[in-house]
KOLVOVEX-768013 format. One line per field, with one value per residue: residue in three letters; z negated, x negated, y of N, C-alpha, C in turn. Coordinates in steps of 0.001 Angstrom, whole numbers, always signed. Each point is the difference from the previous one (the first is absolute). Layout:
type (Ala;...)
n_z (Z;...)
n_x (X;...)
n_y (Y;...)
ca_z (Z;...)
ca_x (X;...)
ca_y (Y;...)
c_z (Z;...)
c_x (X;...)
c_y (Y;...)
! end
This chain:
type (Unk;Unk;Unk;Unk;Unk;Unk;Unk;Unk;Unk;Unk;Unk;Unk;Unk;Unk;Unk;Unk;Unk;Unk;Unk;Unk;Unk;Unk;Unk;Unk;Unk;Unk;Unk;Unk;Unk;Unk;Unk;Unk;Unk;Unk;Unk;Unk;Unk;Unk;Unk;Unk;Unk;Unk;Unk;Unk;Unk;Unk;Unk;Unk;Unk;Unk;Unk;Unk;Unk;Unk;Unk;Unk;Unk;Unk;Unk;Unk;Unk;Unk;Unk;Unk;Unk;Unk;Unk;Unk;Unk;Unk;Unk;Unk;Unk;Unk;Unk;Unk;Unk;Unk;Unk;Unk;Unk;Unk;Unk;Unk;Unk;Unk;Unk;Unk;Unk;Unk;Unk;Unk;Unk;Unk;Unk;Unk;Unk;Unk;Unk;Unk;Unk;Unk;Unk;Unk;Unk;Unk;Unk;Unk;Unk;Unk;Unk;Unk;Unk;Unk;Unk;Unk;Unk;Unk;Unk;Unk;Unk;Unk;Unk;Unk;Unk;Unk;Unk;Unk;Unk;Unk;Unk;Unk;Unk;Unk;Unk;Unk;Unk;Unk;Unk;Unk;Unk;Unk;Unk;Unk;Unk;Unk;Unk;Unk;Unk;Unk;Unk;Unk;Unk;Unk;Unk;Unk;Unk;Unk;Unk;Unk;Unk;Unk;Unk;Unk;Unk;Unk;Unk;Unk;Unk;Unk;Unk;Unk;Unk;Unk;Unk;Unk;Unk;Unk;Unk;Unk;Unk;Unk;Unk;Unk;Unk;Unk;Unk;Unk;Unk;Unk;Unk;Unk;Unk;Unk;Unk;Unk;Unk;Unk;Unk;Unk;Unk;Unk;Unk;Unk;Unk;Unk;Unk)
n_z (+71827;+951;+113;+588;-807;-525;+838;-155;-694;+2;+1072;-854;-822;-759;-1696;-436;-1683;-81;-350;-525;+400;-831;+603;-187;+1397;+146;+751;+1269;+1335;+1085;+952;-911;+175;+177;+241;+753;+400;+646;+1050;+368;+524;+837;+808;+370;+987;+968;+1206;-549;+439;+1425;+179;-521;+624;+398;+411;+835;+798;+532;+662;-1219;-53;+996;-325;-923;+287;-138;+1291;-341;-554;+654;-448;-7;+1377;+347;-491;+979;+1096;-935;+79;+1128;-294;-772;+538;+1220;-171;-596;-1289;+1538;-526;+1194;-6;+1258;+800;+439;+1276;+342;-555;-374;-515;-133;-704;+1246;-297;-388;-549;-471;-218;-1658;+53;-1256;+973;-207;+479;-736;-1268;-657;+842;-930;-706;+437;-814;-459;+304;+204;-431;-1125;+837;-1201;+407;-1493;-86;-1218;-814;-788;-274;-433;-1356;+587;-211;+787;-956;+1143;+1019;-152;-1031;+1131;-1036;+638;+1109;+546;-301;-253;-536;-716;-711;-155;-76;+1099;-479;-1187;+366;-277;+1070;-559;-211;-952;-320;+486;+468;-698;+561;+169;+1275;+393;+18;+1358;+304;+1357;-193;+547;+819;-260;+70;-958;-163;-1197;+367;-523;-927;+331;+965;+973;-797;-820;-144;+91;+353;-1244;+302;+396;-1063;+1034;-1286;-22;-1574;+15;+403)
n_x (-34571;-130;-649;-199;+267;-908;-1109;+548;+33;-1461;-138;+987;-256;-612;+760;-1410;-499;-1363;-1804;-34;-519;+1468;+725;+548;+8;+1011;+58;-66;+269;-1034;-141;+131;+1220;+541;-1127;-631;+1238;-80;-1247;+464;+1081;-797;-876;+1458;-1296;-69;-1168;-908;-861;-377;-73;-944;-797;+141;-1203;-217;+216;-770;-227;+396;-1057;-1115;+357;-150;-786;+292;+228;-1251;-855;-642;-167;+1282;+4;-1097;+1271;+1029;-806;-326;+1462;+217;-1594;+186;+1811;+202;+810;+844;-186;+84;+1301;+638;+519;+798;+315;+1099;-12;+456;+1309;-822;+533;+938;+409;-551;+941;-586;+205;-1434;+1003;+331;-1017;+141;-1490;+30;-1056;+1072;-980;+752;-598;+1112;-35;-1806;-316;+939;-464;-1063;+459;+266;-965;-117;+204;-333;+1392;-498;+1071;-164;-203;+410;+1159;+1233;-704;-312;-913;-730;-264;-1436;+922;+139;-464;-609;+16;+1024;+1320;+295;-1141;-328;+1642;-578;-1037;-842;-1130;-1526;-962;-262;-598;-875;-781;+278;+404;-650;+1221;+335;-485;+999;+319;-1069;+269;-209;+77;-170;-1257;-1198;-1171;+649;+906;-12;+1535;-283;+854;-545;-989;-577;+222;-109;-619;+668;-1111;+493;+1281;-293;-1093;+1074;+580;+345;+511;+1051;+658;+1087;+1830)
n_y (-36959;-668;+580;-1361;-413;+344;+68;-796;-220;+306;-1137;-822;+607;-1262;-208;-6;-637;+958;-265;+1238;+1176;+533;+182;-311;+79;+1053;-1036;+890;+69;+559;-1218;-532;+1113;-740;-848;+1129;+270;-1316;+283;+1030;-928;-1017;+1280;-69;+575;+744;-419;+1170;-456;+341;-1148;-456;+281;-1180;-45;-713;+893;+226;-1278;-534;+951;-516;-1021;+277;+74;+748;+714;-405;+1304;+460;+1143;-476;-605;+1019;+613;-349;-123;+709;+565;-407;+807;+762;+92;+196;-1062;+866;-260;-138;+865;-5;+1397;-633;+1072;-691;-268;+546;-324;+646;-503;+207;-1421;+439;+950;+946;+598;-309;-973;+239;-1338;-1377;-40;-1749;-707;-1035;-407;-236;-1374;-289;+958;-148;-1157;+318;+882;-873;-978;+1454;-257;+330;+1038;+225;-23;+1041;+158;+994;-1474;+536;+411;+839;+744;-773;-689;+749;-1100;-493;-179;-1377;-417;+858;-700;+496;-1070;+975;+526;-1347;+79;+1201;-455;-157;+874;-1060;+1021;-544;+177;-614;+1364;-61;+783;+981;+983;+547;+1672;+1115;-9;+434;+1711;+523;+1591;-325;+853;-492;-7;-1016;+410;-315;-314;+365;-781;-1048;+303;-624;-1100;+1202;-586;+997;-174;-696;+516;+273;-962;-393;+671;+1238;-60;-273;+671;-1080;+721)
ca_z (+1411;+522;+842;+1185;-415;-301;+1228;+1309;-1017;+529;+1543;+231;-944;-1416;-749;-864;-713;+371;-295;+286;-1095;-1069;-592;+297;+637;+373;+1246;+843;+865;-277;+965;-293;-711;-492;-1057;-1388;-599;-750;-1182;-1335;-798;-1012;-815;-812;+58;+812;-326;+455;+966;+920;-337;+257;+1429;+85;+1143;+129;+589;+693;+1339;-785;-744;+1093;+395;-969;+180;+462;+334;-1313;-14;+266;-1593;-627;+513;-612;-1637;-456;+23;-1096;-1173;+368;+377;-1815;-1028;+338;-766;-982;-700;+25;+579;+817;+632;+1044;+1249;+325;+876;+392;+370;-1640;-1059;-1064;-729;-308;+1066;-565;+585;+971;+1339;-499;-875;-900;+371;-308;+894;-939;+14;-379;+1079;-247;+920;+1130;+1033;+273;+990;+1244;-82;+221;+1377;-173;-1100;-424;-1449;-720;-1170;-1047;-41;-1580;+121;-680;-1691;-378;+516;+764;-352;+534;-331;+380;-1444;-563;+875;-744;+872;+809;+1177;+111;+360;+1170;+1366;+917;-1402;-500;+131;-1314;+99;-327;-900;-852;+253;-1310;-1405;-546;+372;+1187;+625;-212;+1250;+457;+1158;+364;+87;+982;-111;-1284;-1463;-701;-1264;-521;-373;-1205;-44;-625;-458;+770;-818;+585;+45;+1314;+1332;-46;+167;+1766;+260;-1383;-636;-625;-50;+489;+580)
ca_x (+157;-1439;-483;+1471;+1443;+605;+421;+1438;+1238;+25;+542;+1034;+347;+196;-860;-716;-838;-1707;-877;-1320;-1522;-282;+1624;+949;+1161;+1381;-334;+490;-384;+173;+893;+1246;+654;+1099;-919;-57;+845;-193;-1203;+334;+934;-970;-364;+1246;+226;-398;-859;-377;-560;+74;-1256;-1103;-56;-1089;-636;-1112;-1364;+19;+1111;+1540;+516;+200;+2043;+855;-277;+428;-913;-888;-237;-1678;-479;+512;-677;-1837;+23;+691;-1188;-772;+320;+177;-685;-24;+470;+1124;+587;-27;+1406;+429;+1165;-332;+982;-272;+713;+829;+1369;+1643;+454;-17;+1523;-413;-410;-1144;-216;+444;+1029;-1175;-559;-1686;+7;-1006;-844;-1697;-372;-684;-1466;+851;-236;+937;+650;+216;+422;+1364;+412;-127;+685;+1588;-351;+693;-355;+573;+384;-796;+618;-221;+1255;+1055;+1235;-444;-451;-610;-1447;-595;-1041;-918;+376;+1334;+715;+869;+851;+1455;-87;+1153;-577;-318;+605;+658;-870;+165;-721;-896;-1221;-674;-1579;-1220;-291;+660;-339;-932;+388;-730;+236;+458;-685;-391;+609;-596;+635;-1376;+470;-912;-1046;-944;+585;+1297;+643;+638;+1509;-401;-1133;-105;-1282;-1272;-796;-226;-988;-745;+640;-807;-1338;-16;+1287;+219;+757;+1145;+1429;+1346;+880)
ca_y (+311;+479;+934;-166;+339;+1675;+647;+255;+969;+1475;+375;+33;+1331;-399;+933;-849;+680;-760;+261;+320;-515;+389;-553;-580;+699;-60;+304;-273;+281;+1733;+796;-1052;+1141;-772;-210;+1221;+259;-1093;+148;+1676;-717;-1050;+1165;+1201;+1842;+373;+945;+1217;-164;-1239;-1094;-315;-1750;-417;-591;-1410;+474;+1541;+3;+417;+1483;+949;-203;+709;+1477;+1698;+445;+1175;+667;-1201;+219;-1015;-1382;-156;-107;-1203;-657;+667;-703;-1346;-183;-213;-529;-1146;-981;+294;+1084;+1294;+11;+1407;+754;+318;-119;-1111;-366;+495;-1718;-1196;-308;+1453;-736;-702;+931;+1086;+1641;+197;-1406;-463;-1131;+151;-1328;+154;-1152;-596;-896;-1323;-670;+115;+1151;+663;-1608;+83;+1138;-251;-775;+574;+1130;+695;+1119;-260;+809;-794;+217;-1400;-717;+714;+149;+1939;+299;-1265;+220;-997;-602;-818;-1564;-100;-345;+1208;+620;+66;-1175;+752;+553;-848;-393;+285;+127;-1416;-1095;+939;-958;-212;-953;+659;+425;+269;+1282;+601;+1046;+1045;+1197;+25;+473;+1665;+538;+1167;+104;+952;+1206;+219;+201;-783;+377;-1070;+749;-1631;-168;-1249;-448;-1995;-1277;-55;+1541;+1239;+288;-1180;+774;+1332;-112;+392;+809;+1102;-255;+1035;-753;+750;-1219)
c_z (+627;+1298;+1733;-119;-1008;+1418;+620;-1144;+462;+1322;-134;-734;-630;-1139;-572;-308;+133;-354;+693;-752;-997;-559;+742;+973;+224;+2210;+1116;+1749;-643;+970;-108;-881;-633;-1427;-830;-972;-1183;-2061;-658;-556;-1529;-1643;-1378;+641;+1450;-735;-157;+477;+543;-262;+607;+933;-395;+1920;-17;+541;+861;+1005;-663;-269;+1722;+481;-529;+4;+915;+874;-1134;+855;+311;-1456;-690;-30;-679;-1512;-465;+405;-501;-1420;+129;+104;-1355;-682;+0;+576;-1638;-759;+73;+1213;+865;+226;+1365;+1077;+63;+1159;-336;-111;-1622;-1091;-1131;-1324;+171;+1031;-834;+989;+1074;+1120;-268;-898;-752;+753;-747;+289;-1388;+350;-485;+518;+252;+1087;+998;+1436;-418;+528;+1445;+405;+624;+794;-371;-1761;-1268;-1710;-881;-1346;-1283;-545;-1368;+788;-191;-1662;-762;+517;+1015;-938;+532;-224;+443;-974;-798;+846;-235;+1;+642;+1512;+1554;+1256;+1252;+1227;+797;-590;+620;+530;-1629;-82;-305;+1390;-822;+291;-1292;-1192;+231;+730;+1409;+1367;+193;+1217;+356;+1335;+822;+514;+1196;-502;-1039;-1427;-151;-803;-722;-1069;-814;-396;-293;+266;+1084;-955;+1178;-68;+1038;+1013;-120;+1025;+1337;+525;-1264;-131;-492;-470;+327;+1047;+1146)
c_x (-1368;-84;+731;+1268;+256;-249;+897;+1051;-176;+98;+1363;+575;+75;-1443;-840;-984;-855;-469;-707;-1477;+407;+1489;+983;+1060;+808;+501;+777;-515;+270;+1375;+1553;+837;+870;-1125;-190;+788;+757;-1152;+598;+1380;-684;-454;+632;+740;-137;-1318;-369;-976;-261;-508;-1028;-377;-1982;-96;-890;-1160;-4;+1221;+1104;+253;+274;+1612;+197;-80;+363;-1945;-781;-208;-1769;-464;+520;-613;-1043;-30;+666;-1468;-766;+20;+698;-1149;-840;+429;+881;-739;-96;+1323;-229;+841;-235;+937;+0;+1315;+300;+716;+1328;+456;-37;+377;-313;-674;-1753;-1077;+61;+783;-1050;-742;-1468;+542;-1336;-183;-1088;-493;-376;-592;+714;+442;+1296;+1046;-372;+763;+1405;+206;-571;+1217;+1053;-1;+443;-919;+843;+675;-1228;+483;-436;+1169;+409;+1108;-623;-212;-806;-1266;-548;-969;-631;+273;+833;+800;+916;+1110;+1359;+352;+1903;-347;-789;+794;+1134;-829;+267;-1002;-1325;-1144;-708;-1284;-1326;-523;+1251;-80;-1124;+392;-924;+1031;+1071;-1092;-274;+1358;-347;+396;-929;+399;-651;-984;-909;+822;+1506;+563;-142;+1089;+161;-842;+308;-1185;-1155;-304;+64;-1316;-651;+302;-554;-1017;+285;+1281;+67;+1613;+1190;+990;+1087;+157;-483)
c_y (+206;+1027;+217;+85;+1403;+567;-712;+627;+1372;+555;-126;+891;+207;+846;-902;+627;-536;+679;+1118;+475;+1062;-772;-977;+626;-678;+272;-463;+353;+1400;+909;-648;+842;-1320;-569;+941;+61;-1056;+333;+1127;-477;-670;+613;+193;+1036;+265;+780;+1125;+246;-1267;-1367;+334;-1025;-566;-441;-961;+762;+1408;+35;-304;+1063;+701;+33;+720;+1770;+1028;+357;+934;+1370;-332;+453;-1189;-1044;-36;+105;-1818;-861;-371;-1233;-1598;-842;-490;-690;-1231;-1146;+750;+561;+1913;+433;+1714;+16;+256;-317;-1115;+61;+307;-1111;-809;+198;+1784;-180;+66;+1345;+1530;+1576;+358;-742;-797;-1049;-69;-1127;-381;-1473;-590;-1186;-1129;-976;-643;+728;+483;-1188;+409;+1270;-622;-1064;+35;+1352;+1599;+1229;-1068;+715;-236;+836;-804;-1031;+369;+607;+1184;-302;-1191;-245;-1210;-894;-931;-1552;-258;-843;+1241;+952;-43;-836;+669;+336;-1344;-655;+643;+325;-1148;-942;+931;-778;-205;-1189;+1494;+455;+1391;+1960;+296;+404;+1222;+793;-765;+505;+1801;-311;+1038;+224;+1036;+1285;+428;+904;-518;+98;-879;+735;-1718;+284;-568;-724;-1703;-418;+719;+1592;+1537;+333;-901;+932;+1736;-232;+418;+846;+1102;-581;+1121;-852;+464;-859;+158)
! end
């Protein structure tokens, strides 16, 4: 499947798996509740916590967002400024309006502007925030090969992008949620070293 045609699957509501720069997701519009729900079927399970979204760029995340706190903004600045185009996922305010699936009890989603040229050209495409789950069944391991992808899972999407460049592997993306005044809780350490985000943030763990 190439790249135009998974975005119209995804304006029309449809689910498909793609690349980004560590795994293989599992995806849909962000604001598409009938899709979501589609992807945590796919899953097995309903989720426990929300998906995760990817963006193409600043003005994809600005849709998406809940008015910040200005401590917020100059901390999200900060670090959009470092890190992104990068594997690192933020905790942040979301708009009223978007699927629960992809939304937490706190009106906060996991964003993060990935570097995977791939994906960020199918979120522009498909005008749209996008699901970014890893493509596995519950209890089953993601992965970077699309030789290794389910072929259950394969088969019940609208279909897959599968052109190079291939995902990396390695670590999932860090996650971190800001606290203001310069300080991050981080929630899951992965692929952007906690010590890279020490250099310019006092640091804490926890949810």
């Amino acid at each position: 499947m190439d790249i135009e045609t998974a975005a119209a699957h995804i304006r029309s509501g449809g689910v498909v798996i793609y690349p980004t720069e560590t795994l293989y997701a599992l995806g849909c519009a962000a604001d598409n509740a009938e899709a979501c729900a589609r992807v945590a079927a796919l899953k097995g399970r309903p989720e426990a916590k929300p998906f995760p979204l990817i963006v193409a760029d600043l003005g994809g995340l600005r849709e998406l967002l809940a008015p910040l706190p200005p401590a917020w903004e100059n901390d999200l600045a900060l670090l959009a400024g470092r890190f992104w185009p990068g594997p690192l996922s933020v905790l942040l305010p979301t708009r009223p309006g978007l699927p629960a699936l992809v939304r937490d009890a706190f009106g906060l989603s996991s964003v993060r502007l990935s570097p995977h040229p791939l994906a960020k050209e199918l979120c522009r495409r498909s005008g749209s925030a996008l699901v970014a789950t890893s493509a596995n069944a519950s209890g089953q391991q993601p992965t970077a090969d699309p030789h290794q992808l389910d072929p259950a899972l394969l088969a019940g999407v609208a279909g897959a992008l599968l052109a190079e460049p291939w995902p990396a592997g390695g670590l999932p993306s860090t996650l971190v949620r800001l606290l203001g005044g310069r300080r991050l809780a981080v929630l899951r350490a992965g692929a952007v070293p906690v010590s890279a985000l020490a250099d310019a943030f006092s640091l804490t763990a926890g949810v």
